[in-house]
PDB file of the backbone (N, CA, C, O) and the ligand in Angstrom, with CONECT records:
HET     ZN  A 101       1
ATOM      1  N   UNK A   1      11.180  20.012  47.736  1.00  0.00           N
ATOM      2  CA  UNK A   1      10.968  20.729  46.473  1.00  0.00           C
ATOM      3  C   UNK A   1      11.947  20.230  45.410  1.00  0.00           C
ATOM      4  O   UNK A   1      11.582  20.227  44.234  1.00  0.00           O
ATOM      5  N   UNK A   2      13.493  19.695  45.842  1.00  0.00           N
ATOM      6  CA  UNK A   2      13.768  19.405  44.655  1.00  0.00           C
ATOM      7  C   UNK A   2      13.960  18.079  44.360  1.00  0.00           C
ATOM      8  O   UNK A   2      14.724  17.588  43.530  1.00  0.00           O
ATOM      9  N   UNK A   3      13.198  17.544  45.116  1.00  0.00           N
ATOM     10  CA  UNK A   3      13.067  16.335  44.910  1.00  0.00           C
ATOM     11  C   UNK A   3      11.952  15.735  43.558  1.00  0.00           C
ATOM     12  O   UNK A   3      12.036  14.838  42.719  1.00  0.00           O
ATOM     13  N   UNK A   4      10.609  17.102  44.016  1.00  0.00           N
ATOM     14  CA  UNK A   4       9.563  17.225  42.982  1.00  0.00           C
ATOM     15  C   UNK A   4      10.143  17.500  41.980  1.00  0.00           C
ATOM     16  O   UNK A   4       9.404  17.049  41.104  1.00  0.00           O
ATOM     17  N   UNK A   5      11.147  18.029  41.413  1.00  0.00           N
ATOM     18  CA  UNK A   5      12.280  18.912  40.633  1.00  0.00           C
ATOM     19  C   UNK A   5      12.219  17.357  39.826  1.00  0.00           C
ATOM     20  O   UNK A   5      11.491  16.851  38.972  1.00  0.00           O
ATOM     21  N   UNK A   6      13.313  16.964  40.551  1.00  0.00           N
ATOM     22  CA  UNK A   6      13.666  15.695  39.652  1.00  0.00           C
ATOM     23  C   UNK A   6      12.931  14.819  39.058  1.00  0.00           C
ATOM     24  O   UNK A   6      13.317  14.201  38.066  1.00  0.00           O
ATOM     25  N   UNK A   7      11.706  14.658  39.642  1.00  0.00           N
ATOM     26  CA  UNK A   7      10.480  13.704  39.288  1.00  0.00           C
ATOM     27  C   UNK A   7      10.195  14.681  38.404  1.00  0.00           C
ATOM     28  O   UNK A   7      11.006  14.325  37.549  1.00  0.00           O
ATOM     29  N   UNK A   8       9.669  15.655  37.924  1.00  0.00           N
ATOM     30  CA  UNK A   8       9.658  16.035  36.896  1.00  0.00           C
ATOM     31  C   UNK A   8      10.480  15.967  35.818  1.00  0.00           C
ATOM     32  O   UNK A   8      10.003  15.643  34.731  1.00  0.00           O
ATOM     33  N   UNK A   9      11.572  16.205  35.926  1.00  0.00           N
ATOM     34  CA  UNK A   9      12.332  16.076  34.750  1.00  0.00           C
ATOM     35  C   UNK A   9      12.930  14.540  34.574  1.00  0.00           C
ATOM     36  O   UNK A   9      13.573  13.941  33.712  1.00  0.00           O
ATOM     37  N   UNK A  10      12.506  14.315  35.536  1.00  0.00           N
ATOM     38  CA  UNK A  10      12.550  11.898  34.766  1.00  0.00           C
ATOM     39  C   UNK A  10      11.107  11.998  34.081  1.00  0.00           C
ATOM     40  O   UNK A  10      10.959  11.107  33.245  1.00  0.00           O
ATOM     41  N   UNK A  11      10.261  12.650  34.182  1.00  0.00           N
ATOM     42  CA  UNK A  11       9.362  11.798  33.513  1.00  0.00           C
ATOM     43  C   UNK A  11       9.407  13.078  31.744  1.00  0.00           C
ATOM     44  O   UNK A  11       9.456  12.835  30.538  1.00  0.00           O
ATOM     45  N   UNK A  12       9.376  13.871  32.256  1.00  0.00           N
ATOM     46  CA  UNK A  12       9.850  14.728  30.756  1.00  0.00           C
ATOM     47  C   UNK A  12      10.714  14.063  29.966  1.00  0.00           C
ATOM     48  O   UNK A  12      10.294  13.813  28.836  1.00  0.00           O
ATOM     49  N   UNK A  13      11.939  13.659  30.273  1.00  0.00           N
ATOM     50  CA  UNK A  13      12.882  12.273  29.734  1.00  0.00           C
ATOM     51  C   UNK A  13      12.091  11.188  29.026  1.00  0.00           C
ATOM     52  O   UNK A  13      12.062  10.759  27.873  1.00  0.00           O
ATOM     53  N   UNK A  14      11.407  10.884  30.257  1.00  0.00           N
ATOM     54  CA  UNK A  14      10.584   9.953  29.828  1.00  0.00           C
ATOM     55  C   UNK A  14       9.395  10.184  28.029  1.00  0.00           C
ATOM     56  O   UNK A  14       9.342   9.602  26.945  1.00  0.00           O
ATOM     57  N   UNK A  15       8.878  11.023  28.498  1.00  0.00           N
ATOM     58  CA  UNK A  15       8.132  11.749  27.751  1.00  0.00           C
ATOM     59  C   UNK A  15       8.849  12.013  26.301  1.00  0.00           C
ATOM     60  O   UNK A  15       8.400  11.441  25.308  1.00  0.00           O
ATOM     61  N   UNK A  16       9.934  12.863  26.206  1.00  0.00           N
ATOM     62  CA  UNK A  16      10.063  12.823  25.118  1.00  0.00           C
ATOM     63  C   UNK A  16      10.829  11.785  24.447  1.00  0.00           C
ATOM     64  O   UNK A  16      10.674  11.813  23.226  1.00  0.00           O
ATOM     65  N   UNK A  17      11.567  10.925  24.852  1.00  0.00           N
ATOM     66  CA  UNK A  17      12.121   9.015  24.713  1.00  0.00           C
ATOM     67  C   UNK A  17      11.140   8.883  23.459  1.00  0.00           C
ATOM     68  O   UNK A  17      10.992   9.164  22.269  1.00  0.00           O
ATOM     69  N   UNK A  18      10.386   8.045  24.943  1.00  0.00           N
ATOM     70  CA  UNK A  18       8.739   7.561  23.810  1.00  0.00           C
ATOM     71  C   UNK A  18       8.408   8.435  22.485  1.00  0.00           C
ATOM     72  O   UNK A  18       8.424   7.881  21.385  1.00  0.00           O
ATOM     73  N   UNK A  19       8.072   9.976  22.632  1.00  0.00           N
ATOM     74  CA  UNK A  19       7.933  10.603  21.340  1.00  0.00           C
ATOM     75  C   UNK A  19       8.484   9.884  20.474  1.00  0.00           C
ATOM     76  O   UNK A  19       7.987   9.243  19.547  1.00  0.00           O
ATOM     77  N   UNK A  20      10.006  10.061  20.948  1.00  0.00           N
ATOM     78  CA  UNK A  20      10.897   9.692  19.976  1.00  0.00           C
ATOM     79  C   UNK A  20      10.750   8.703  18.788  1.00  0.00           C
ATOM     80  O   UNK A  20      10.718   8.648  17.559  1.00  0.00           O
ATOM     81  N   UNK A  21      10.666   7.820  20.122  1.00  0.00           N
ATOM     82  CA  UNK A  21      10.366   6.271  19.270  1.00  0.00           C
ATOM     83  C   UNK A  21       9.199   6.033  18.566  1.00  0.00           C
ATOM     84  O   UNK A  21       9.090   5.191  17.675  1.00  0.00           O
ATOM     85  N   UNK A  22       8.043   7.011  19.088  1.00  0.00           N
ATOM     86  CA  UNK A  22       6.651   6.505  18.294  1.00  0.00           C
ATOM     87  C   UNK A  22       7.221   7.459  16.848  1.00  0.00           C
ATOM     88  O   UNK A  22       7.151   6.774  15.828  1.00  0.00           O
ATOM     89  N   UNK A  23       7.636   8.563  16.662  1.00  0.00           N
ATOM     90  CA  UNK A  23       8.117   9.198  15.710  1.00  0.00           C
ATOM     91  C   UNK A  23       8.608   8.102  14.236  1.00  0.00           C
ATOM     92  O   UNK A  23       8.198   7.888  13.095  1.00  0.00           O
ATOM     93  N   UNK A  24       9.840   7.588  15.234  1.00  0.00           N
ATOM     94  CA  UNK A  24      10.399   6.981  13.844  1.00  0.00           C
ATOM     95  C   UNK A  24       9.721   5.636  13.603  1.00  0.00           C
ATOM     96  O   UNK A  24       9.837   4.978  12.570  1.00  0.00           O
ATOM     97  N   UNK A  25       9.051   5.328  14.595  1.00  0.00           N
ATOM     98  CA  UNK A  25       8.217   4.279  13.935  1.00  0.00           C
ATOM     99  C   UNK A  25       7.357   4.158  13.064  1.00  0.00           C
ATOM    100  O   UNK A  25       7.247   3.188  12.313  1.00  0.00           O
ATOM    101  N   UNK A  26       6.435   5.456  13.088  1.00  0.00           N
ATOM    102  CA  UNK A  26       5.712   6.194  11.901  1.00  0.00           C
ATOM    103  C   UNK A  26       6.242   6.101  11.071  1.00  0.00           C
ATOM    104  O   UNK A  26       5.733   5.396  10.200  1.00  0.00           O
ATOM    105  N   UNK A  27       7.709   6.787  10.756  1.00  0.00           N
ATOM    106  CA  UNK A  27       7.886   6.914   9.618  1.00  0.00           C
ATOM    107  C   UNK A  27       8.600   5.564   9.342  1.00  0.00           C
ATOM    108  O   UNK A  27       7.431   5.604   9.726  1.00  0.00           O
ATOM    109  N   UNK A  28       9.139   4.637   9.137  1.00  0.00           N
ATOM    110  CA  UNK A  28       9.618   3.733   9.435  1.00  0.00           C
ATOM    111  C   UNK A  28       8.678   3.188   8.175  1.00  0.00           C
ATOM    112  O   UNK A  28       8.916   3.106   6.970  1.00  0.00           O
ATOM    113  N   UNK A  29       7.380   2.817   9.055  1.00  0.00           N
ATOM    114  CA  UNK A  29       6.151   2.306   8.968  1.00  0.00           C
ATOM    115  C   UNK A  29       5.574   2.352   7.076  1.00  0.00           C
ATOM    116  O   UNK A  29       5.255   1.563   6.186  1.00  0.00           O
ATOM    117  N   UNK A  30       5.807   4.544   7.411  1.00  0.00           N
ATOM    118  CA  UNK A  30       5.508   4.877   5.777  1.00  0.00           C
ATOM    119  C   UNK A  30       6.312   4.986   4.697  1.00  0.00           C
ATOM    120  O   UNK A  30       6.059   5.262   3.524  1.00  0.00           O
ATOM    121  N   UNK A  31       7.594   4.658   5.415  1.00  0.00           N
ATOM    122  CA  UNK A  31       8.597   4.007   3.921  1.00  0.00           C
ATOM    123  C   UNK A  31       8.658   2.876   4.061  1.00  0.00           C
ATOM    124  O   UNK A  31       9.840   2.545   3.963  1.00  0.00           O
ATOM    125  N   UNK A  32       7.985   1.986   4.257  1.00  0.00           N
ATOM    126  CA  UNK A  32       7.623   0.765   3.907  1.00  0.00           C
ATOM    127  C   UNK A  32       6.549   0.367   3.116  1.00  0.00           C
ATOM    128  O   UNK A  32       6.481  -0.643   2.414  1.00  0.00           O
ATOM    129  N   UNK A  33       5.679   1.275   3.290  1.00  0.00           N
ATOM    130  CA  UNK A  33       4.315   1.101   2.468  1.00  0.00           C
ATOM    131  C   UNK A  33       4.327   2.382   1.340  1.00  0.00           C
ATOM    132  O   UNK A  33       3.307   2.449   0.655  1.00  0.00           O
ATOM    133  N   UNK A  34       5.272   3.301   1.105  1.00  0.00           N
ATOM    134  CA  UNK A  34       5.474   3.935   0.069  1.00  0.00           C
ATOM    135  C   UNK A  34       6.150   3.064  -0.677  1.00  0.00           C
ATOM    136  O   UNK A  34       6.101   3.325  -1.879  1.00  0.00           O
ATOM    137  N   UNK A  35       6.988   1.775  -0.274  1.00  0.00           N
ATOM    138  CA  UNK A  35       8.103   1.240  -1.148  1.00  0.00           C
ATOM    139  C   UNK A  35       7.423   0.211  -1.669  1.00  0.00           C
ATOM    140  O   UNK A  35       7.652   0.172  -2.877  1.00  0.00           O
ATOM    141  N   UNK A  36       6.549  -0.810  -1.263  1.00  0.00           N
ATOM    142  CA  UNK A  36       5.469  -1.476  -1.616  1.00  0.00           C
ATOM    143  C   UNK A  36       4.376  -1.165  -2.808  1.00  0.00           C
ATOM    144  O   UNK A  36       3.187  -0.974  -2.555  1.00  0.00           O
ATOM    145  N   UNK A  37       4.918  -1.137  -4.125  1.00  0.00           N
ATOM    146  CA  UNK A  37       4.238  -0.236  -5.332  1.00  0.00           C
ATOM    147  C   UNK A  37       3.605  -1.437  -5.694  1.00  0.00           C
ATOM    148  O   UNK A  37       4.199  -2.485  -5.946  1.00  0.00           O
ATOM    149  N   UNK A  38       2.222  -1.243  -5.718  1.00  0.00           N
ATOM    150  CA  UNK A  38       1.538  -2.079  -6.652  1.00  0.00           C
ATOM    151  C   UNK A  38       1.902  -1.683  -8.433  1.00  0.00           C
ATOM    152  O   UNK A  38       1.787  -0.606  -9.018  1.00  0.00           O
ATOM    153  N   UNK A  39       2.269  -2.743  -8.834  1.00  0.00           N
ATOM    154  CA  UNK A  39       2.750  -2.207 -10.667  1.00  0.00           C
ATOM    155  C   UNK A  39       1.740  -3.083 -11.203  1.00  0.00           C
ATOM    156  O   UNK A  39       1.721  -2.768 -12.393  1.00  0.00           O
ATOM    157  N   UNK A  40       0.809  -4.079 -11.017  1.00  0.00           N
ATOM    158  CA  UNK A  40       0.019  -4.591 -12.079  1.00  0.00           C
ATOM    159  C   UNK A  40      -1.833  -4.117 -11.319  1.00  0.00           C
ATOM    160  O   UNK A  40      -2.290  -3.860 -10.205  1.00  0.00           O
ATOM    161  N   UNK A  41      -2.400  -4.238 -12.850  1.00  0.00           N
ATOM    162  CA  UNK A  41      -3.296  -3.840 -12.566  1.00  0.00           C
ATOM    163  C   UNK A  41      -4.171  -4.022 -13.414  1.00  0.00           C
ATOM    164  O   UNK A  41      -3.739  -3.996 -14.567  1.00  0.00           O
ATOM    165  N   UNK A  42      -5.633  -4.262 -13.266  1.00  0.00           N
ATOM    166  CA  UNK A  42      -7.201  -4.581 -14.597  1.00  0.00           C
ATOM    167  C   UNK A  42      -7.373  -3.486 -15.296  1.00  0.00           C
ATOM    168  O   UNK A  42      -7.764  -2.425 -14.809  1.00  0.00           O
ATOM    169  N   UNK A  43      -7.081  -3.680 -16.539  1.00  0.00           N
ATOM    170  CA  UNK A  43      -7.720  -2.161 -17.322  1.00  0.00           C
ATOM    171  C   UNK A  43      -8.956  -1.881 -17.687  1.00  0.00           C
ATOM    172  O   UNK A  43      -9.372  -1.092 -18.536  1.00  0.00           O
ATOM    173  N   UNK A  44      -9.624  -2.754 -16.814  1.00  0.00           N
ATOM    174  CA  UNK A  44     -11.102  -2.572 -16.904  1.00  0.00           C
ATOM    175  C   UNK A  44     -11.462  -2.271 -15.615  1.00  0.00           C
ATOM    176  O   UNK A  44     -12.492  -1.621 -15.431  1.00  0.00           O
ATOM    177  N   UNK A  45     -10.623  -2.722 -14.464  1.00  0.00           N
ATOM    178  CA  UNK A  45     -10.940  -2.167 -12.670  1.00  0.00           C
ATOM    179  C   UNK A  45     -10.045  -1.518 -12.411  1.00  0.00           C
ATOM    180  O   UNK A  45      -9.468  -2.103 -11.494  1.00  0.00           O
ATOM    181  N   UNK A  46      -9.339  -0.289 -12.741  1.00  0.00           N
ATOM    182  CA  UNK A  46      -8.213   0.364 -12.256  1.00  0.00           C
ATOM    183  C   UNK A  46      -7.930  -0.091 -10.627  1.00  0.00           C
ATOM    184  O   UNK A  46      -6.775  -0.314 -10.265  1.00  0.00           O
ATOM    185  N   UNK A  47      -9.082  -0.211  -9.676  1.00  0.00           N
ATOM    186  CA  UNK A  47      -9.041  -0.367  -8.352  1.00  0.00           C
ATOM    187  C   UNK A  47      -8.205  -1.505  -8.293  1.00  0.00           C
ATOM    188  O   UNK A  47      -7.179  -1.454  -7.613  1.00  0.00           O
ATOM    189  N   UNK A  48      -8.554  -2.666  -9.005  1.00  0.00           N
ATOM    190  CA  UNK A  48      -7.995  -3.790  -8.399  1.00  0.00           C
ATOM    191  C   UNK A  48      -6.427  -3.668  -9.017  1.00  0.00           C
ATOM    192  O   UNK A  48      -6.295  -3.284 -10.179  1.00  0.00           O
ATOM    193  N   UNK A  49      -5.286  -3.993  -8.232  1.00  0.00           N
ATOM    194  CA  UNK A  49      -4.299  -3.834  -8.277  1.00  0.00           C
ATOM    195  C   UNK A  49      -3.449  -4.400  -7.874  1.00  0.00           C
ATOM    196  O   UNK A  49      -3.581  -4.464  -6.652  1.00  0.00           O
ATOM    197  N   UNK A  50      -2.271  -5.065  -8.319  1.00  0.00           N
ATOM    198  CA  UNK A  50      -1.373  -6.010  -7.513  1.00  0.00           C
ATOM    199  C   UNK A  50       0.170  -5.998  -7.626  1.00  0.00           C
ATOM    200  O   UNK A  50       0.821  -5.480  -8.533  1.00  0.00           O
ATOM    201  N   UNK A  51       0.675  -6.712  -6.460  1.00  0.00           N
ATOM    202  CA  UNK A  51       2.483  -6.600  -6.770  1.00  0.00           C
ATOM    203  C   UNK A  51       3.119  -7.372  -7.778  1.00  0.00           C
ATOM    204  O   UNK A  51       4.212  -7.130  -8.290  1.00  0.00           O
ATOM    205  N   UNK A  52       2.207  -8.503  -8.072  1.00  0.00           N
ATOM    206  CA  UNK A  52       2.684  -9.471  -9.000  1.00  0.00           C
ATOM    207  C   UNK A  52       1.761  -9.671  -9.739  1.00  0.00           C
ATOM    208  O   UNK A  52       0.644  -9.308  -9.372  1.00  0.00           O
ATOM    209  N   UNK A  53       1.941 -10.346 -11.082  1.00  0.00           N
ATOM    210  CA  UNK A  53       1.305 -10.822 -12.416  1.00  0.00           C
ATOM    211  C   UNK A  53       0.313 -11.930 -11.859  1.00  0.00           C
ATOM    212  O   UNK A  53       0.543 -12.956 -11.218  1.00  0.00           O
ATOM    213  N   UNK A  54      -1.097 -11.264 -12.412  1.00  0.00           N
ATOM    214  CA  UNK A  54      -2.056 -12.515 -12.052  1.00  0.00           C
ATOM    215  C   UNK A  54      -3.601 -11.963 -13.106  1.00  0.00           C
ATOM    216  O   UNK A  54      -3.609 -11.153 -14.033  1.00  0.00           O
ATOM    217  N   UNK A  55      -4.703 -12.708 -12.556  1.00  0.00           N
ATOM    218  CA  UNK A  55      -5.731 -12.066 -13.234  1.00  0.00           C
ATOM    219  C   UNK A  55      -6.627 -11.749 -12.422  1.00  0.00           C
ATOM    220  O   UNK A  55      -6.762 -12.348 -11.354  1.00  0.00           O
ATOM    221  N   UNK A  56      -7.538 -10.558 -12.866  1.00  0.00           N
ATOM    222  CA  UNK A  56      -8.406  -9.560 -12.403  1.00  0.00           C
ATOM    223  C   UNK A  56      -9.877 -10.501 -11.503  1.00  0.00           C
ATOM    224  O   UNK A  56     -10.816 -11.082 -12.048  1.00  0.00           O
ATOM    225  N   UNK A  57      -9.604 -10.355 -10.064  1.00  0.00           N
ATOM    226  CA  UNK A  57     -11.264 -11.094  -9.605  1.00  0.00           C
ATOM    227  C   UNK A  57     -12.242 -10.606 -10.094  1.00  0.00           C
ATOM    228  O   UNK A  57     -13.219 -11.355 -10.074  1.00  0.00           O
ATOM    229  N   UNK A  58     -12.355  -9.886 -10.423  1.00  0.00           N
ATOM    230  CA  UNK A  58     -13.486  -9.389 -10.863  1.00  0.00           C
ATOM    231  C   UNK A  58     -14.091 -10.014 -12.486  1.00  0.00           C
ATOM    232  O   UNK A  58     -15.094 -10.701 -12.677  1.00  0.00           O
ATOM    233  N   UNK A  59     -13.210  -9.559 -13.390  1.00  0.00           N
ATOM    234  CA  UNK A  59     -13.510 -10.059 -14.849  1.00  0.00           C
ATOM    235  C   UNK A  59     -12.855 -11.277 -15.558  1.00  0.00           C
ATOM    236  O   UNK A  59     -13.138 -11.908 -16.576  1.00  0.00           O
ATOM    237  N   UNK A  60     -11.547 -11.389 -14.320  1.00  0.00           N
ATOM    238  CA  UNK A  60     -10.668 -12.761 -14.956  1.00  0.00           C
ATOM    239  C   UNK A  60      -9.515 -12.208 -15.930  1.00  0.00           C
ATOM    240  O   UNK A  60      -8.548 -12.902 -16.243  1.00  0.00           O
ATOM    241  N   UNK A  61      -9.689 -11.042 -16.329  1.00  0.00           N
ATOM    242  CA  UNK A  61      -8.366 -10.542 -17.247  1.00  0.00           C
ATOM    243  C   UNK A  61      -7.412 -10.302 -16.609  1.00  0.00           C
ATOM    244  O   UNK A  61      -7.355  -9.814 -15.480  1.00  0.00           O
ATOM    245  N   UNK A  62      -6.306 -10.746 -17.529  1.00  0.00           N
ATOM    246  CA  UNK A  62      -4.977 -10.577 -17.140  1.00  0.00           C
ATOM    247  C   UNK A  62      -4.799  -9.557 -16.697  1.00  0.00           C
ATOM    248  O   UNK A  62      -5.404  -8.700 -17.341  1.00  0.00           O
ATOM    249  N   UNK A  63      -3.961  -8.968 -15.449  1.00  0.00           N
ATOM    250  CA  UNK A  63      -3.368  -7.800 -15.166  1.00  0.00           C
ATOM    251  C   UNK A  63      -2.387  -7.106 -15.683  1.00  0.00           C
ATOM    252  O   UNK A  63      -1.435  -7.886 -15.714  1.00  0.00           O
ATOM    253  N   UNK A  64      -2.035  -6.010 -16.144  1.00  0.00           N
ATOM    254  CA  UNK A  64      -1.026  -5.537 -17.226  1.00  0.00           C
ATOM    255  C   UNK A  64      -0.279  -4.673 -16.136  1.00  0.00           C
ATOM    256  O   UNK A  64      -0.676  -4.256 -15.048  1.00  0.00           O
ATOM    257  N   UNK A  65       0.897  -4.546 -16.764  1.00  0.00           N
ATOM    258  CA  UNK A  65       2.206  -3.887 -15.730  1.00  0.00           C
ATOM    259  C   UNK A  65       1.806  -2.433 -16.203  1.00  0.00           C
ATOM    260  O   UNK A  65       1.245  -2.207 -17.275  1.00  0.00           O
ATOM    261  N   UNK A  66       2.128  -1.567 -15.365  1.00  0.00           N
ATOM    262  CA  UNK A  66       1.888  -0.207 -15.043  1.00  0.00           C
ATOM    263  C   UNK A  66       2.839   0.299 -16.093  1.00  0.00           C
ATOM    264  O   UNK A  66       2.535   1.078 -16.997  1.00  0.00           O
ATOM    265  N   UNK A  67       4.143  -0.281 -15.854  1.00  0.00           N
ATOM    266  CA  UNK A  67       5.038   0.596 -16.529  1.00  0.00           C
ATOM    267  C   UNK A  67       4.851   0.760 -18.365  1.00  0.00           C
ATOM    268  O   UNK A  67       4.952   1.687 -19.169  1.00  0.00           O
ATOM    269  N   UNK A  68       4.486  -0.908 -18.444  1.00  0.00           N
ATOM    270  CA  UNK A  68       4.598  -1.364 -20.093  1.00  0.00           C
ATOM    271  C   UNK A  68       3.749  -0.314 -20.385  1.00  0.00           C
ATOM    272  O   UNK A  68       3.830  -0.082 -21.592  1.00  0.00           O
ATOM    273  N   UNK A  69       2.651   0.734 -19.604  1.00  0.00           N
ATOM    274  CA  UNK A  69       1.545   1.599 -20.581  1.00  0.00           C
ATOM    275  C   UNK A  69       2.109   2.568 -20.541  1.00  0.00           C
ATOM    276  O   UNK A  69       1.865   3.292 -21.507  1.00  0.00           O
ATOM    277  N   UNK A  70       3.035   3.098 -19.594  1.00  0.00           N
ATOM    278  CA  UNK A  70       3.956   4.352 -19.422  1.00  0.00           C
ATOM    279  C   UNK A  70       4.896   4.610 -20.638  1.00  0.00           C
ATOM    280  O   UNK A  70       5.373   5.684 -21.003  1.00  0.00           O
ATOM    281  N   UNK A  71       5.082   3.097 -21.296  1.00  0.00           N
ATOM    282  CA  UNK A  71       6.487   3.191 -22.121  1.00  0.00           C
ATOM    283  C   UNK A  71       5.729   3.140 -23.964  1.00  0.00           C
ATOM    284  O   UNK A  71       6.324   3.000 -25.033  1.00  0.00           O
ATOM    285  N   UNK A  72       4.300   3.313 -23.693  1.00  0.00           N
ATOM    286  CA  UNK A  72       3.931   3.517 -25.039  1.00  0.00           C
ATOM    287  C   UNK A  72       4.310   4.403 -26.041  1.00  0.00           C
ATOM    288  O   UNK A  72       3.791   4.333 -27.155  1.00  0.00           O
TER     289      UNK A  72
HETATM  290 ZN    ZN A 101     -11.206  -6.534 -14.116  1.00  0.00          ZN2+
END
């Protein structure tokens, strides 16, 4: 019996370890892709959107920085 004892509580160990780690990997994961801001973007495709200065696939227009319309 307490042998079953112990095998239980190694794998509960076990058990919550792993939680652990899948935990902060999540989050890990989503402050990485919260920090990843797309700032340019088509003012004719709001959808299309990018990290850097380029032009729109869709229509070919330049992409304009997010902020420069914020600071009107
Ligand atoms: Zn466009």
């Amino acid at each position: 019996m307490k042998k079953l004892l112990t095998i239980l509580a190694f794998v509960a160990l076990i058990f919550t370890v792993t939680a652990c780690q899948n935990n902060n990997r999540a989050a890990a994961g989503s402050n990485q892709h919260t920090k990843k801001e797309a700032k340019y973007y088509c003012t004719m495709h709001p959808s299309i959107i990018s990290d850097k200065p380029g032009t729109c696939p869709k229509c070919g227009m330049k992409l304009v920085e997010r902020d420069s319309v914020n600071k009107k």
